[in-house]
C-alpha positions in Angstrom: 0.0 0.0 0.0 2.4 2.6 0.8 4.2 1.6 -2.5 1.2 2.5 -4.4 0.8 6.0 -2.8 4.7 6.5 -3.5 3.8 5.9 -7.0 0.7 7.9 -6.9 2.7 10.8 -5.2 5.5 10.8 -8.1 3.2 10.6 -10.8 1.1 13.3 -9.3 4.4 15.7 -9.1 5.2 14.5 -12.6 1.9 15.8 -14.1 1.3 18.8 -12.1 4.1 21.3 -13.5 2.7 20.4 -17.0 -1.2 20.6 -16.4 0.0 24.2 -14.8 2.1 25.0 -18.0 -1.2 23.8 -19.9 -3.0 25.9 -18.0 -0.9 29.2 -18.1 -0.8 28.1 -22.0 -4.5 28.8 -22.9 -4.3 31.5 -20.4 -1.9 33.5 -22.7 -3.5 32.4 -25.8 -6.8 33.8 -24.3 -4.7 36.9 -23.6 -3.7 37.0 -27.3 -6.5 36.8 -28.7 -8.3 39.9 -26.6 -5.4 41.7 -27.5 -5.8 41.0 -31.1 -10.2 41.5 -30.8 -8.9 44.5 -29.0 -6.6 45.5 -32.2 -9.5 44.9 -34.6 -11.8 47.1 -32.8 -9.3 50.1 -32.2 -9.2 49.8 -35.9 -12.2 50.5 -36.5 -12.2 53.5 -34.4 -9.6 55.2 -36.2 -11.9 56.6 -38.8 -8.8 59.2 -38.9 -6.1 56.7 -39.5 -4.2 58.6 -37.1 -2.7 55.4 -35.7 -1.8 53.0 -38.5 1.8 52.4 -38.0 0.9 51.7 -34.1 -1.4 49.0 -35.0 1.1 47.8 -37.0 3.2 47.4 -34.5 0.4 46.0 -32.3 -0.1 43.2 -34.3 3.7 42.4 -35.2 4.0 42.1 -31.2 0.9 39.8 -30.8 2.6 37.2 -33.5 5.4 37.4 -32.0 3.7 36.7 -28.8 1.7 34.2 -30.4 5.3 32.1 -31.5 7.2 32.4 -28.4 3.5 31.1 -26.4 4.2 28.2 -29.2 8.2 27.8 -27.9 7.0 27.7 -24.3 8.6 30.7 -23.7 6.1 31.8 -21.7 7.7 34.7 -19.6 8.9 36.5 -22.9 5.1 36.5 -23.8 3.8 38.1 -20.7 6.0 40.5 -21.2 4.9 41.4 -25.0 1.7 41.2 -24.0 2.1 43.6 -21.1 3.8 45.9 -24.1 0.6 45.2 -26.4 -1.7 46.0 -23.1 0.7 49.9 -23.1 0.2 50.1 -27.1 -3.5 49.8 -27.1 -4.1 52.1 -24.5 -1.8 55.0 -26.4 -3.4 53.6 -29.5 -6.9 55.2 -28.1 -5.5 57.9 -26.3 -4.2 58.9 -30.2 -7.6 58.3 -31.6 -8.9 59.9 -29.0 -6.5 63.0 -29.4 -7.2 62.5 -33.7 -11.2 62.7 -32.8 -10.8 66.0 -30.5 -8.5 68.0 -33.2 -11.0 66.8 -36.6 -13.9 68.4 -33.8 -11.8 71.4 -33.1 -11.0 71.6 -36.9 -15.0 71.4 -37.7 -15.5 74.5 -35.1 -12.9 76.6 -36.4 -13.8 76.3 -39.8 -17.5 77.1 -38.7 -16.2 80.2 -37.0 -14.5 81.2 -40.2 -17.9 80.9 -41.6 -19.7 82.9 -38.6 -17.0 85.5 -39.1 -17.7 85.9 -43.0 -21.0 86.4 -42.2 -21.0 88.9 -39.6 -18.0 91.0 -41.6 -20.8 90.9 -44.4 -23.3 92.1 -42.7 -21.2 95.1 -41.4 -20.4 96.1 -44.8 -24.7 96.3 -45.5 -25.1 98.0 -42.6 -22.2 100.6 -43.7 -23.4 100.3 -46.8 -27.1 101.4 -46.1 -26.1 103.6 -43.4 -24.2 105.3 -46.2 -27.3 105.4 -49.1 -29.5 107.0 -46.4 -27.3 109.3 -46.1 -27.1 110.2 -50.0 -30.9 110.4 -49.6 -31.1 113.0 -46.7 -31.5 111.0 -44.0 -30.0 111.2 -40.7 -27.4 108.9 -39.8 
């Protein structure tokens, strides 16, 4: 009997380290892949392109990530996906900044209009102000 639960007790050590590598395996694969949903979606927010040679870059590091996960090299792929995690969030902050400046752009150029308008409307006023004057009118 105890022989058995010496055996049992190797065995078990044997197979525990790999079911955790397994484990920590699918865990970065999982991690991958939100990264790379998470890629595809900041994409499509960047209506501006403002940050195309950061996803670039995004997705270079997640197939790297993606081949050293392969290679078992697991500590190199937390820390590319830690970098990926960085990218993403100045990816947004970018398309964020991109958004805010085409909206500042769009109110500027309507304040160049406004301004056009209200410099026209001077010149009328001048301008009539002017005619009933020429007619004998009092200014």
């Amino acid at each position: 009997m105890h022989r058995y639960a010496t055996c049992f007790l190797l065995l078990a050590t044997l197979f525990i380290p790999a079911l955790a590598r397994a484990g920590e395996a699918d865990d970065l694969q999982r991690i991958i892949e939100d990264n790379r949903q998470t890629a595809n979606d900041l994409e499509r927010l960047d209506e501006q392109k403002a940050a195309g040679t950061e996803l670039t870059f995004l997705r270079t590091w997640l197939d790297r990530a993606w081949n050293l996960r392969s290679q078992e090299r697991y500590d190199e792929v937390r820390v590319i996906t830690d970098r990926c995690k960085a990218q993403a969030d100045m990816i947004r902050e970018k398309i964020t900044a991109a958004k805010l400046g085409a909206q500042a752009d769009q109110k500027e150029a309507e304040v160049a209009r406004k301004r056009a308008t209200l410099d026209r409307t001077k010149k009328a006023l001048e301008s009539a102000k002017v005619q009933k004057i020429r007619l004998g009118g009092k200014a």
